[in-house]
PDB file of N, CA, C and O in Angstrom:
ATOM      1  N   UNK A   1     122.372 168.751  93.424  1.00  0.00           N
ATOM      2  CA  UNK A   1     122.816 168.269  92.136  1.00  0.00           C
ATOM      3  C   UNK A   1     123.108 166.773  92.246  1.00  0.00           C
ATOM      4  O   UNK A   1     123.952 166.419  93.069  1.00  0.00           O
ATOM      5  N   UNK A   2     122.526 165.922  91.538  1.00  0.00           N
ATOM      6  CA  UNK A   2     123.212 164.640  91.046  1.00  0.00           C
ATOM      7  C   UNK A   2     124.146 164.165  89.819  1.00  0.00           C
ATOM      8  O   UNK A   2     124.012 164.353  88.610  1.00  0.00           O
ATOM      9  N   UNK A   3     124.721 163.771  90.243  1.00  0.00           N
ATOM     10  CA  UNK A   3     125.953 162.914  89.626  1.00  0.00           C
ATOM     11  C   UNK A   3     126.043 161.462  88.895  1.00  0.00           C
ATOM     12  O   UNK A   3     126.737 160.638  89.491  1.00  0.00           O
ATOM     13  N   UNK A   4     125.556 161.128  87.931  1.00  0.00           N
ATOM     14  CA  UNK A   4     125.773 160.331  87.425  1.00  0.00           C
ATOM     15  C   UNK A   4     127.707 159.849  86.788  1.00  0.00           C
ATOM     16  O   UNK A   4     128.377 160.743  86.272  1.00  0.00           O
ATOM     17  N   UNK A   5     128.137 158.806  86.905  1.00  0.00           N
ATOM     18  CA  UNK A   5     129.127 158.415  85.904  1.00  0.00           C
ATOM     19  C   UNK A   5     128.944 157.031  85.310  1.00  0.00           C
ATOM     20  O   UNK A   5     128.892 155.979  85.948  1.00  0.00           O
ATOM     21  N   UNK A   6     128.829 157.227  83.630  1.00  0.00           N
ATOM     22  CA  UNK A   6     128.500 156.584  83.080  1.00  0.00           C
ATOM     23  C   UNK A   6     129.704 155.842  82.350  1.00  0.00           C
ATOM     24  O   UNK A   6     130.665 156.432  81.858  1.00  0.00           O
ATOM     25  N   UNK A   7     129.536 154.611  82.350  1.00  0.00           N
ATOM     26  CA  UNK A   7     130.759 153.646  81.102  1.00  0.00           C
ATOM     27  C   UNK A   7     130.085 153.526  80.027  1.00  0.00           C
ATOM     28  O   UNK A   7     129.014 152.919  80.024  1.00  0.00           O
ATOM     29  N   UNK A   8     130.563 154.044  79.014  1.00  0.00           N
ATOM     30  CA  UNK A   8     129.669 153.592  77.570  1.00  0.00           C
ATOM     31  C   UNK A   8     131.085 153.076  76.929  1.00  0.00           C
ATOM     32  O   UNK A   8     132.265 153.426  76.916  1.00  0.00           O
ATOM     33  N   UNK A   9     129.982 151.688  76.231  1.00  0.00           N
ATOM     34  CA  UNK A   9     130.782 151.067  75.340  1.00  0.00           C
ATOM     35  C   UNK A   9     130.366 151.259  74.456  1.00  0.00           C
ATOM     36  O   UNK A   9     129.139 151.223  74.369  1.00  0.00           O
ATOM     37  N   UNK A  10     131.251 151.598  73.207  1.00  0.00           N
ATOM     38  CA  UNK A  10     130.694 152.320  71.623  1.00  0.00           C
ATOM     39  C   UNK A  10     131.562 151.198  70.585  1.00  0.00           C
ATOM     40  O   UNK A  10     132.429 150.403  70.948  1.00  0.00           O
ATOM     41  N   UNK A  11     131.022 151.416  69.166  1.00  0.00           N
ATOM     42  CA  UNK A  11     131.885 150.308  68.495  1.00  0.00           C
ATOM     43  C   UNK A  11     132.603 151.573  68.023  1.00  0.00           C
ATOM     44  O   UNK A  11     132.380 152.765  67.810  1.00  0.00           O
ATOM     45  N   UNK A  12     133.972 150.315  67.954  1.00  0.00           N
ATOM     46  CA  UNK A  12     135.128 151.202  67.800  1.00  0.00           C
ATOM     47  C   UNK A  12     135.926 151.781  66.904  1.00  0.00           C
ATOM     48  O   UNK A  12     137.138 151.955  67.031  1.00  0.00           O
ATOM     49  N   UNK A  13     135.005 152.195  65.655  1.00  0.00           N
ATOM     50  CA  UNK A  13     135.445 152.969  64.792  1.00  0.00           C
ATOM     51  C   UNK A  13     134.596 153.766  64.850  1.00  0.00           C
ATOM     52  O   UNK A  13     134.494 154.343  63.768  1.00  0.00           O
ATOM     53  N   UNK A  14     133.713 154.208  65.784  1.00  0.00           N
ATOM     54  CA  UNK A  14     132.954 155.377  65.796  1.00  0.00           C
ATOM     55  C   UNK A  14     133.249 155.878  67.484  1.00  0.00           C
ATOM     56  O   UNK A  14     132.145 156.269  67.865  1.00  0.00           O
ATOM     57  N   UNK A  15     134.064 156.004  68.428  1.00  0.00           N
ATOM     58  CA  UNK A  15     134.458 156.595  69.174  1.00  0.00           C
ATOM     59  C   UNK A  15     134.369 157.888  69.260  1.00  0.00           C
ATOM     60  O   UNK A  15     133.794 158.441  70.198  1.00  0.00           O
ATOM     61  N   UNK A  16     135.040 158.636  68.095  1.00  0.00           N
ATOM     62  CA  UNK A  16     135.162 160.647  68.502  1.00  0.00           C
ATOM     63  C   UNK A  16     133.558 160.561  68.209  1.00  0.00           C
ATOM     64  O   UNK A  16     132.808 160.915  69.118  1.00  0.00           O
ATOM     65  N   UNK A  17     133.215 160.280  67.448  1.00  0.00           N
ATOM     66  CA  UNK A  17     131.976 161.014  66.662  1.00  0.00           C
ATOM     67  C   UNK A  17     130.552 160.605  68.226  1.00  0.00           C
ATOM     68  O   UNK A  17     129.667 161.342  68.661  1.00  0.00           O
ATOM     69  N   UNK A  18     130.885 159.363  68.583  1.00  0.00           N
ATOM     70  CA  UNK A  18     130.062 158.993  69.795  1.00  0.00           C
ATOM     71  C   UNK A  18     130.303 160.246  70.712  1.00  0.00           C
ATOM     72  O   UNK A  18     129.538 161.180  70.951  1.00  0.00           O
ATOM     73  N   UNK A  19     131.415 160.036  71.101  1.00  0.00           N
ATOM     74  CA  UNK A  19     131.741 161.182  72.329  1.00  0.00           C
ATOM     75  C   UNK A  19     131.166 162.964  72.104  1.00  0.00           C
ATOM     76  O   UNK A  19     130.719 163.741  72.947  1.00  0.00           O
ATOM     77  N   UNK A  20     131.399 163.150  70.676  1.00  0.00           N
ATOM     78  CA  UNK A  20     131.020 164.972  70.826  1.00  0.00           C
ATOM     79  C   UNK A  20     129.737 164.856  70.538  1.00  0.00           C
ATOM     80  O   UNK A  20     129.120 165.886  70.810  1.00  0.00           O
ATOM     81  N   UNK A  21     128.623 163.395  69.775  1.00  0.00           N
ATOM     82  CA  UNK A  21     127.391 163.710  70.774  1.00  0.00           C
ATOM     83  C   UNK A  21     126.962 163.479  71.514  1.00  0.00           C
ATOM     84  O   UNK A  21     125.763 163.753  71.547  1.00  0.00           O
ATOM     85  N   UNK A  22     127.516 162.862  72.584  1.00  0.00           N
ATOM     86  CA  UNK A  22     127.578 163.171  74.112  1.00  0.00           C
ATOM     87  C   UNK A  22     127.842 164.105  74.876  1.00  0.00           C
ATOM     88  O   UNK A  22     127.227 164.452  75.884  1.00  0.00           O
ATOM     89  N   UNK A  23     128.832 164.570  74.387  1.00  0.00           N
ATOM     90  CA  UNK A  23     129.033 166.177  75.248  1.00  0.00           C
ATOM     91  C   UNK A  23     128.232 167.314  74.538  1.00  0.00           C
ATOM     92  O   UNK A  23     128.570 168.482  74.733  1.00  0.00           O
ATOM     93  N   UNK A  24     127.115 166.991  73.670  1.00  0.00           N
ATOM     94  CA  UNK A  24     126.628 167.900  73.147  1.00  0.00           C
ATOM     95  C   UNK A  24     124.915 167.734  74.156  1.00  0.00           C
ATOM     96  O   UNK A  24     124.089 168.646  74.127  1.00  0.00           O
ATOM     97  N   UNK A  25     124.734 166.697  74.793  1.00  0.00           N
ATOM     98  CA  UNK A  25     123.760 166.607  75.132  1.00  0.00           C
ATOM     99  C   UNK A  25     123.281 167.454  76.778  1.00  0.00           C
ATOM    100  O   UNK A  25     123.940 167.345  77.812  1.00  0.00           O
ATOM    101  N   UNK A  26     122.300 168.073  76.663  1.00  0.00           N
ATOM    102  CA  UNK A  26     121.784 168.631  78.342  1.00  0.00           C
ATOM    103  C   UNK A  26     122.240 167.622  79.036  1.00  0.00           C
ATOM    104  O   UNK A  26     122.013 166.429  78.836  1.00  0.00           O
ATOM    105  N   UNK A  27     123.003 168.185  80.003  1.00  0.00           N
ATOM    106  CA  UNK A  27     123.023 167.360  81.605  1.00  0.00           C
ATOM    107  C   UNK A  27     124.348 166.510  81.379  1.00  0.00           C
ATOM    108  O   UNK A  27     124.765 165.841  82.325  1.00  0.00           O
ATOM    109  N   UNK A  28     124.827 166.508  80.527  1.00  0.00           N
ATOM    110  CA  UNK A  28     126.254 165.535  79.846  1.00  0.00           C
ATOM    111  C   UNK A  28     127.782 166.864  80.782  1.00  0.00           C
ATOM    112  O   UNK A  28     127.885 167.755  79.939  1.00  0.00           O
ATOM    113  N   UNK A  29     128.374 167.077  81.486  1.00  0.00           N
ATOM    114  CA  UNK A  29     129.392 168.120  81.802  1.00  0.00           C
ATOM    115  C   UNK A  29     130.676 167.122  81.301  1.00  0.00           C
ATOM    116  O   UNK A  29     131.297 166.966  82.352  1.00  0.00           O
ATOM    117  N   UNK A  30     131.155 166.618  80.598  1.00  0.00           N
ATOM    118  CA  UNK A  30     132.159 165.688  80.627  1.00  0.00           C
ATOM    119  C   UNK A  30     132.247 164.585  79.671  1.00  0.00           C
ATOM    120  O   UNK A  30     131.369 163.737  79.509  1.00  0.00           O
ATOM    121  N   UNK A  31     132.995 164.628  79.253  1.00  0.00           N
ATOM    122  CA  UNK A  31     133.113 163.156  77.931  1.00  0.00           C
ATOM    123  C   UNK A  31     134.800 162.821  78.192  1.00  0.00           C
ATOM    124  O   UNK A  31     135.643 163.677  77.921  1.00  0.00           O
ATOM    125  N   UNK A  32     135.165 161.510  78.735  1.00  0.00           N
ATOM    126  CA  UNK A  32     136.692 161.268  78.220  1.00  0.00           C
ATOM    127  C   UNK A  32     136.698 159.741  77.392  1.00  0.00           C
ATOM    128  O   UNK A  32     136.144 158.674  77.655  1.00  0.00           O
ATOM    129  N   UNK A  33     137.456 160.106  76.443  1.00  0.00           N
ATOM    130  CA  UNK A  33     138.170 159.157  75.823  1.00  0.00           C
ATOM    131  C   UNK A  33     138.871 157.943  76.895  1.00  0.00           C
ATOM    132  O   UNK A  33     139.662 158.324  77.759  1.00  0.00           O
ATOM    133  N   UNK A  34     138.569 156.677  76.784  1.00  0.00           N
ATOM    134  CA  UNK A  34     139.483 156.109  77.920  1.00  0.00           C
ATOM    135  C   UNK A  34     139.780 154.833  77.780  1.00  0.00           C
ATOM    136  O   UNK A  34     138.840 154.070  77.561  1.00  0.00           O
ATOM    137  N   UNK A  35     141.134 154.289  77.870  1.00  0.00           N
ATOM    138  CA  UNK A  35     141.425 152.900  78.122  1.00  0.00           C
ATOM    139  C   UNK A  35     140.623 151.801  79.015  1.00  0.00           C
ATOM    140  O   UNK A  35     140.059 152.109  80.065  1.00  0.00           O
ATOM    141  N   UNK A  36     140.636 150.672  78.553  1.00  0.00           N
ATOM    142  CA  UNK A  36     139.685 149.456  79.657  1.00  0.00           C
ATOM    143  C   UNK A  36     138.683 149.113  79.271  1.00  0.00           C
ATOM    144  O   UNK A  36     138.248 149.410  78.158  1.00  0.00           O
ATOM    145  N   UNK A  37     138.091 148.401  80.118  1.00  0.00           N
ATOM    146  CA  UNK A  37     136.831 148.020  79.586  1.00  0.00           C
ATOM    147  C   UNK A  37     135.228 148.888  78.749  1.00  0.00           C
ATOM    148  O   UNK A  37     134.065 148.616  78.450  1.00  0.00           O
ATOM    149  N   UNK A  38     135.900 149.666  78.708  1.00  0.00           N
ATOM    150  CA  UNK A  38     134.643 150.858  78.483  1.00  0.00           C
ATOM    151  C   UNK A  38     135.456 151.769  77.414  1.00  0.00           C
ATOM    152  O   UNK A  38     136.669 151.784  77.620  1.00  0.00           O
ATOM    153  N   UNK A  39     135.061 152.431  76.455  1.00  0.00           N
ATOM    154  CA  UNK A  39     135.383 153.302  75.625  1.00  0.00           C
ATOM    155  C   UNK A  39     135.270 154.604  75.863  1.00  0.00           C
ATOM    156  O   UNK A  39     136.112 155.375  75.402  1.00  0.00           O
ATOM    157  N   UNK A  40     134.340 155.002  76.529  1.00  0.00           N
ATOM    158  CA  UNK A  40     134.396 156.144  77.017  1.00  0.00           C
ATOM    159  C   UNK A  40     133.685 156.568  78.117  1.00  0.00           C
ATOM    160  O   UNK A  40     132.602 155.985  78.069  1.00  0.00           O
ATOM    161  N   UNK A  41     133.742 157.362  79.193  1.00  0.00           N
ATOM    162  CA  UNK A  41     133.276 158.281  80.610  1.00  0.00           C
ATOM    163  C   UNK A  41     132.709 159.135  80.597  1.00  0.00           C
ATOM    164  O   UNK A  41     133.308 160.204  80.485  1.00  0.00           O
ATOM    165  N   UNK A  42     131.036 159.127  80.722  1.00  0.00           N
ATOM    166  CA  UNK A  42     130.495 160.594  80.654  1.00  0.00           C
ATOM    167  C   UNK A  42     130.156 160.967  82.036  1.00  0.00           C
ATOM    168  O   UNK A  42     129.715 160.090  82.780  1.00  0.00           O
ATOM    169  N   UNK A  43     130.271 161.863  82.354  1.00  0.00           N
ATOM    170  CA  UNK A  43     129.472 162.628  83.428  1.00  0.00           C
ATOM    171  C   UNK A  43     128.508 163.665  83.330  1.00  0.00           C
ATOM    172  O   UNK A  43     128.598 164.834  82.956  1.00  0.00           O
ATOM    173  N   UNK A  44     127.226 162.730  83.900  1.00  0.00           N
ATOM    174  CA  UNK A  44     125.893 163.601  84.085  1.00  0.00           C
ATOM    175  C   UNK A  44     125.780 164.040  85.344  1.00  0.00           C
ATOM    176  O   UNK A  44     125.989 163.349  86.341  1.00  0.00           O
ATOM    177  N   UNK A  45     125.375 165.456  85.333  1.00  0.00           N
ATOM    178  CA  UNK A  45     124.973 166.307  86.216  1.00  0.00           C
ATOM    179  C   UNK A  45     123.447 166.771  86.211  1.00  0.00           C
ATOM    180  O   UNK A  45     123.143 167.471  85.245  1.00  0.00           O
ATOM    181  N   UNK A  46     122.462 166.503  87.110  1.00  0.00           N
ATOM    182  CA  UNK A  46     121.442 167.104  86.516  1.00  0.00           C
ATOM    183  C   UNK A  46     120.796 167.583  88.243  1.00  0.00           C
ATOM    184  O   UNK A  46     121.330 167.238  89.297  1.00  0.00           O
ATOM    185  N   UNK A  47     119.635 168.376  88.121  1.00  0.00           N
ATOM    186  CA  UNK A  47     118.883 168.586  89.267  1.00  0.00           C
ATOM    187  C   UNK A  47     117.909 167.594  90.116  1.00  0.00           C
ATOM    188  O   UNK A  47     117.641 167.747  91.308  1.00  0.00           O
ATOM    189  N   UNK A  48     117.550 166.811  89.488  1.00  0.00           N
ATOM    190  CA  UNK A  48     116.386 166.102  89.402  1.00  0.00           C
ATOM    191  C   UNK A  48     117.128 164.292  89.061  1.00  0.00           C
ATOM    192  O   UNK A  48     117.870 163.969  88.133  1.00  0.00           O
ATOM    193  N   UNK A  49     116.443 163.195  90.470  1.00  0.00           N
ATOM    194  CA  UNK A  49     116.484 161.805  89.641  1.00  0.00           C
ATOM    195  C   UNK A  49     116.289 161.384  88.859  1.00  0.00           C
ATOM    196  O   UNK A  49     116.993 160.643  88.172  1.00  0.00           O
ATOM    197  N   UNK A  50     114.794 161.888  88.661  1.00  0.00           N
ATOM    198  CA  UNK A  50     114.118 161.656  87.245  1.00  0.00           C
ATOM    199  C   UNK A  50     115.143 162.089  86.079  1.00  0.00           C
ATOM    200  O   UNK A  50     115.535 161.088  85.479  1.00  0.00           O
ATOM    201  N   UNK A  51     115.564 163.010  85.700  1.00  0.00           N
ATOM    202  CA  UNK A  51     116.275 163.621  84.792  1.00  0.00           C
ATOM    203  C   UNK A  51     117.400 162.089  84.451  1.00  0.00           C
ATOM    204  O   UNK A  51     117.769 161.591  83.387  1.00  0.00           O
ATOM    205  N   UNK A  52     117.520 161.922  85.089  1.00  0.00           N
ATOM    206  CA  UNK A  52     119.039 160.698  85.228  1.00  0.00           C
ATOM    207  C   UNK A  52     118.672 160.059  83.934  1.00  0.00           C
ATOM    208  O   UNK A  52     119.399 160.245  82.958  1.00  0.00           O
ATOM    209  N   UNK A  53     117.500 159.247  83.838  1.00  0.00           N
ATOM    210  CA  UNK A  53     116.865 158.877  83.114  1.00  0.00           C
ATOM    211  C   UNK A  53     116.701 159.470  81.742  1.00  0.00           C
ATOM    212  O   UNK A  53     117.273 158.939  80.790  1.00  0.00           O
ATOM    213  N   UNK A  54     116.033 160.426  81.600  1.00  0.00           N
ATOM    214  CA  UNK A  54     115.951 160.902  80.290  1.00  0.00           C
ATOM    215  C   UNK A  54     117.628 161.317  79.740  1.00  0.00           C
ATOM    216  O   UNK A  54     117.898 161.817  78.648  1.00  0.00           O
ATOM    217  N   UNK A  55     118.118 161.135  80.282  1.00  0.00           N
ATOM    218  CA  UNK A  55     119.536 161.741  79.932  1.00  0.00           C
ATOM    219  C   UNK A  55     119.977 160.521  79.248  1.00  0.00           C
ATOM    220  O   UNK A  55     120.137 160.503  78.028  1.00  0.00           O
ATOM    221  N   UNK A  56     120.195 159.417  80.057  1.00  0.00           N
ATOM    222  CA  UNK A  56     121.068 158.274  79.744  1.00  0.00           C
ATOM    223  C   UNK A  56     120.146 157.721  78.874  1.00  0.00           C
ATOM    224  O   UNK A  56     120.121 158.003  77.676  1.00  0.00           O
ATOM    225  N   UNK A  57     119.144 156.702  79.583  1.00  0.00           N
ATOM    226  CA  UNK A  57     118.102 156.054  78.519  1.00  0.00           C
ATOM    227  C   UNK A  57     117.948 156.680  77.732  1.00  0.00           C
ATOM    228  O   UNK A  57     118.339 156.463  76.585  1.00  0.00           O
ATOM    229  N   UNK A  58     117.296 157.704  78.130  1.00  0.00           N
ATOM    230  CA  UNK A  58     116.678 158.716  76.615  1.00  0.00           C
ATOM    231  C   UNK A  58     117.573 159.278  75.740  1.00  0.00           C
ATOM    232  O   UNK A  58     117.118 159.737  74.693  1.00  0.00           O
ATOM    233  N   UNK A  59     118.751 159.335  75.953  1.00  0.00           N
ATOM    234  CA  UNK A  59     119.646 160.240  75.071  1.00  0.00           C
ATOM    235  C   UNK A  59     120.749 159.455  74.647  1.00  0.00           C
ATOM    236  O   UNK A  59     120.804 158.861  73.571  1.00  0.00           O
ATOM    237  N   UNK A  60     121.644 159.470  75.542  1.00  0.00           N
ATOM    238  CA  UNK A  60     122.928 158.579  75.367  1.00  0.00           C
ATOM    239  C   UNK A  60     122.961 157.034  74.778  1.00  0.00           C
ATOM    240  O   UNK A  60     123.733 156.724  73.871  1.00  0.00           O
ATOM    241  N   UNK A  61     122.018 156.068  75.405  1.00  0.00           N
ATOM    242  CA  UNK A  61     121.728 155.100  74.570  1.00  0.00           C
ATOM    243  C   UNK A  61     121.426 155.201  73.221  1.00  0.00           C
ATOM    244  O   UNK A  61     121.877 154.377  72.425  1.00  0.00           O
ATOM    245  N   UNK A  62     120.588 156.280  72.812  1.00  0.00           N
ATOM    246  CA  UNK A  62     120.288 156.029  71.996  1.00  0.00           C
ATOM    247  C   UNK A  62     121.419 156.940  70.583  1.00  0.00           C
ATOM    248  O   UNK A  62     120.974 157.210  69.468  1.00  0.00           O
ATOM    249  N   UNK A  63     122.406 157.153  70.896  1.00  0.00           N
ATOM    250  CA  UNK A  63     123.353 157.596  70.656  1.00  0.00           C
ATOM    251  C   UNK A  63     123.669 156.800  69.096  1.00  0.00           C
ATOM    252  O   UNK A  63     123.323 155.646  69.352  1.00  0.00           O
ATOM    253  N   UNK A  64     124.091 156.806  67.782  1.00  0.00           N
ATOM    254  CA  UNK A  64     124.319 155.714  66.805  1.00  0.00           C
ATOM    255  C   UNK A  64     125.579 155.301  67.504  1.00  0.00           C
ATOM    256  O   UNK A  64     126.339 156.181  67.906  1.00  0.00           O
ATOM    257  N   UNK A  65     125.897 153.882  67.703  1.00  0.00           N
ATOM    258  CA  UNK A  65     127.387 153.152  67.903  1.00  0.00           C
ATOM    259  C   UNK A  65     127.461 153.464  69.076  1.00  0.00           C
ATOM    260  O   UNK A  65     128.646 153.580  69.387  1.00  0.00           O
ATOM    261  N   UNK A  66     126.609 153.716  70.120  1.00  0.00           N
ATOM    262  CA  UNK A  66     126.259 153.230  71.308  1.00  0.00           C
ATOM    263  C   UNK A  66     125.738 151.874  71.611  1.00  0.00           C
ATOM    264  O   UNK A  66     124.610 151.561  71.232  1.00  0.00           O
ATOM    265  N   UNK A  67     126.731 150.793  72.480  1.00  0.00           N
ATOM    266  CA  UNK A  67     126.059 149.302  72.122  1.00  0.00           C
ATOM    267  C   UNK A  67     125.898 149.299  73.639  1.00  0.00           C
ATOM    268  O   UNK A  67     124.907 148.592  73.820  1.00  0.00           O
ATOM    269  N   UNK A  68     126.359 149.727  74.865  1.00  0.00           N
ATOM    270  CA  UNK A  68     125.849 149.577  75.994  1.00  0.00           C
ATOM    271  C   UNK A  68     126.406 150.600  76.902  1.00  0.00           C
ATOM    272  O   UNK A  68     127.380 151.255  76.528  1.00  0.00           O
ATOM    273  N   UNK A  69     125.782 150.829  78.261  1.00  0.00           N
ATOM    274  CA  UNK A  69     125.811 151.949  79.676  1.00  0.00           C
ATOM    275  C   UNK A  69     125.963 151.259  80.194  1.00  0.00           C
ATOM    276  O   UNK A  69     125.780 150.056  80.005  1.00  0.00           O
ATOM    277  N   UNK A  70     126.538 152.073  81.425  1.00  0.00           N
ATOM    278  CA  UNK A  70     126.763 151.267  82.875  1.00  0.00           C
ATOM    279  C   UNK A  70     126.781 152.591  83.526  1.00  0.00           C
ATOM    280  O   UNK A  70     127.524 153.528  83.234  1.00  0.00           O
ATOM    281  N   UNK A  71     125.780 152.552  84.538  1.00  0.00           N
ATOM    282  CA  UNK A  71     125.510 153.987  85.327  1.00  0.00           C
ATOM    283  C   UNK A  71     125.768 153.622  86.979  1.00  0.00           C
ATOM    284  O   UNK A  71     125.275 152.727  87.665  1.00  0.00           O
ATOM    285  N   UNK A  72     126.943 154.907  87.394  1.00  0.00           N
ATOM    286  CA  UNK A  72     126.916 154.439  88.560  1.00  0.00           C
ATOM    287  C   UNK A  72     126.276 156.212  89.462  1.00  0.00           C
ATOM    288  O   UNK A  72     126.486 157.371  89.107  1.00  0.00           O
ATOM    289  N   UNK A  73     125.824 155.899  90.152  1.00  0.00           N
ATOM    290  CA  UNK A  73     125.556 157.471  91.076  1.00  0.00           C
ATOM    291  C   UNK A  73     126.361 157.585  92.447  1.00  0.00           C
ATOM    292  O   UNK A  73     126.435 156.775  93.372  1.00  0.00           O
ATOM    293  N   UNK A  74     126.944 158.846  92.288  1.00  0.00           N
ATOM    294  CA  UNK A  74     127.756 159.466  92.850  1.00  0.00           C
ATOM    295  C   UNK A  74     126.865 159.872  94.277  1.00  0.00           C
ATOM    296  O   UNK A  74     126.033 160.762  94.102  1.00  0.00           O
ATOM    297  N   UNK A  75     126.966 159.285  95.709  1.00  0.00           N
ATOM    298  CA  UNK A  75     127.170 159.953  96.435  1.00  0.00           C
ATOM    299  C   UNK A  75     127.485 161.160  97.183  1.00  0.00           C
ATOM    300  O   UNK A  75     126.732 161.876  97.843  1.00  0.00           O
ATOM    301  N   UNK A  76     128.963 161.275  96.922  1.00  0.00           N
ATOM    302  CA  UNK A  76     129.202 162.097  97.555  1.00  0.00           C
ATOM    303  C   UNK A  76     130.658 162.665  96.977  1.00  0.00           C
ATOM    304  O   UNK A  76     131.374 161.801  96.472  1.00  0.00           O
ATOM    305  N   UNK A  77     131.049 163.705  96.992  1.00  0.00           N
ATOM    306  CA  UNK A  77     132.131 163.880  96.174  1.00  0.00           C
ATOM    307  C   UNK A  77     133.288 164.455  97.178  1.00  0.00           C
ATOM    308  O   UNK A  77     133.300 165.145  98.197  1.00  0.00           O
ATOM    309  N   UNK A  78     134.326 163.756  96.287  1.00  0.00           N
ATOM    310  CA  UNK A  78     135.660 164.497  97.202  1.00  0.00           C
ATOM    311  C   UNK A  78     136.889 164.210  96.231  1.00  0.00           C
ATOM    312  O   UNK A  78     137.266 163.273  95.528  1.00  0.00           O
ATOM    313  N   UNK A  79     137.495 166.005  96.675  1.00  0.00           N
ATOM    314  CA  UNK A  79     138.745 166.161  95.993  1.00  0.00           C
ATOM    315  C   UNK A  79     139.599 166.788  97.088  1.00  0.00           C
ATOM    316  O   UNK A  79     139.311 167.172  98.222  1.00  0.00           O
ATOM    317  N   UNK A  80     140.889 166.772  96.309  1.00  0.00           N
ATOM    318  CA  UNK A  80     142.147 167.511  97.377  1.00  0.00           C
ATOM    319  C   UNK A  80     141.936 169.431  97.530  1.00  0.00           C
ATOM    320  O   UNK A  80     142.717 170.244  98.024  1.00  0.00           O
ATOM    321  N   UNK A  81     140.573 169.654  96.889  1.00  0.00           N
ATOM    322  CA  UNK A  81     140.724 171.157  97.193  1.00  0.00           C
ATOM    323  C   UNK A  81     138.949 170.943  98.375  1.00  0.00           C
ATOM    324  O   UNK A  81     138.428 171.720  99.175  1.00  0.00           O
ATOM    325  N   UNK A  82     138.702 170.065  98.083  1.00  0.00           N
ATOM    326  CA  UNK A  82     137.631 170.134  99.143  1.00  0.00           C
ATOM    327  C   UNK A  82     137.908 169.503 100.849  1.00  0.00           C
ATOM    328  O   UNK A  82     137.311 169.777 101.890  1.00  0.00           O
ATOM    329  N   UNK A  83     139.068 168.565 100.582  1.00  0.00           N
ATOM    330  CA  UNK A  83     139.293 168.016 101.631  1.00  0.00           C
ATOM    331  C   UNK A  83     140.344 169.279 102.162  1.00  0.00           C
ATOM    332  O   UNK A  83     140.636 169.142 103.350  1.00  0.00           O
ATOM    333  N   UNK A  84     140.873 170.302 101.598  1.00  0.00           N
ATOM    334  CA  UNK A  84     142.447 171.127 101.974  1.00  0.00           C
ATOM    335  C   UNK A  84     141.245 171.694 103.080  1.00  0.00           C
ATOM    336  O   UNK A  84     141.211 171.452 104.286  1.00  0.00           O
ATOM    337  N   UNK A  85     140.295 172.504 102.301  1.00  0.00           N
ATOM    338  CA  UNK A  85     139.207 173.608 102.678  1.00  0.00           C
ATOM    339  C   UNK A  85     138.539 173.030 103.930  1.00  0.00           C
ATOM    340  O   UNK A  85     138.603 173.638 104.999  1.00  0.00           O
ATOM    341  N   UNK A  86     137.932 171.921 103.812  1.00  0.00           N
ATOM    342  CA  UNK A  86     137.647 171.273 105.134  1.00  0.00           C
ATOM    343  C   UNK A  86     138.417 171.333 106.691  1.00  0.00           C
ATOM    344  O   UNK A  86     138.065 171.434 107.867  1.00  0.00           O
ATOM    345  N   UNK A  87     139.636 171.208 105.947  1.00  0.00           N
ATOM    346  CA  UNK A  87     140.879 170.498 107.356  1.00  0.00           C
ATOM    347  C   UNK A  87     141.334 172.479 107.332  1.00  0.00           C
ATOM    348  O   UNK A  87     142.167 172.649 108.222  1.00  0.00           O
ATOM    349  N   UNK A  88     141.117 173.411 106.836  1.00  0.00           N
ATOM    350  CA  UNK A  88     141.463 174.485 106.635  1.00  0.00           C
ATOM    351  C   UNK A  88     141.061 175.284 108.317  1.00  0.00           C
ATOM    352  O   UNK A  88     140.056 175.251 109.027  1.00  0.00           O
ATOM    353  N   UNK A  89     142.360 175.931 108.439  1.00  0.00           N
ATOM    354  CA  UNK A  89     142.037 176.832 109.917  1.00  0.00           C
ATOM    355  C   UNK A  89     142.381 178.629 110.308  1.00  0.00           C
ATOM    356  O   UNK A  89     142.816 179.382 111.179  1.00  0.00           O
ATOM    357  N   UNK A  90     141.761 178.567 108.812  1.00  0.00           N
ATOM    358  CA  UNK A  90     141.818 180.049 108.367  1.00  0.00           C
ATOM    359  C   UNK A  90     143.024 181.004 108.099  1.00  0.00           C
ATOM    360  O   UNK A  90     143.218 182.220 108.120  1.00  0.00           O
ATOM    361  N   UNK A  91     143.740 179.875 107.837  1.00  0.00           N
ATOM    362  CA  UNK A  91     145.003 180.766 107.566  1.00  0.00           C
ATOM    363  C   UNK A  91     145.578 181.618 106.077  1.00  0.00           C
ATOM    364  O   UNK A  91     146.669 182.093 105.760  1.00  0.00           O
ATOM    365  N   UNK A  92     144.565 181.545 105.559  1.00  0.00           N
ATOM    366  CA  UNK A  92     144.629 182.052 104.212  1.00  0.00           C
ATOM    367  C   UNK A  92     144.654 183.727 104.454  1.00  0.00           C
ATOM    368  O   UNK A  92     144.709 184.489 103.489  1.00  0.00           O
TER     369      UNK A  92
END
């Protein structure tokens, strides 16, 4: 699986309406509302690099009151239930 996280900047009286069609789109798992330089955080998940593409370019840009992306790809992921499970010595 790849991981996209995207910054979209939207104009800002169209924010909600940007975001739920974003989370309405294939390969979109995630929409937040967010303070800073960016208006809102999507996260794409898809199978395929190629896909990355049709998702963002093809979809999300073209979003109405979508004025720009910023795509970063995720490596590698880590949280406090993956790192517990890791360091874990079967004591469950």
């Amino acid at each position: 699986m790849i991981t996209a996280i995207v910054m979209i900047g939207v104009e800002a009286d169209q924010i909600p309406e940007a975001a739920a069609a974003i989370a309405e789109i294939d390969g979109v798992s995630e929409v937040y509302s967010v303070a800073g330089d960016v208006d809102l955080i999507a996260v794409v998940r898809v199978r395929e690099f190629d896909l990355i593409a049709d998702v963002i370019a093809g979809q999300i840009s073209k979003v109405p009151s979508v004025v720009h992306t910023d795509t970063h790809i995720a490596f590698r992921a880590y949280s406090r239930h993956d790192l517990e499970s890791t360091f874990a010595i079967g004591t469950d």
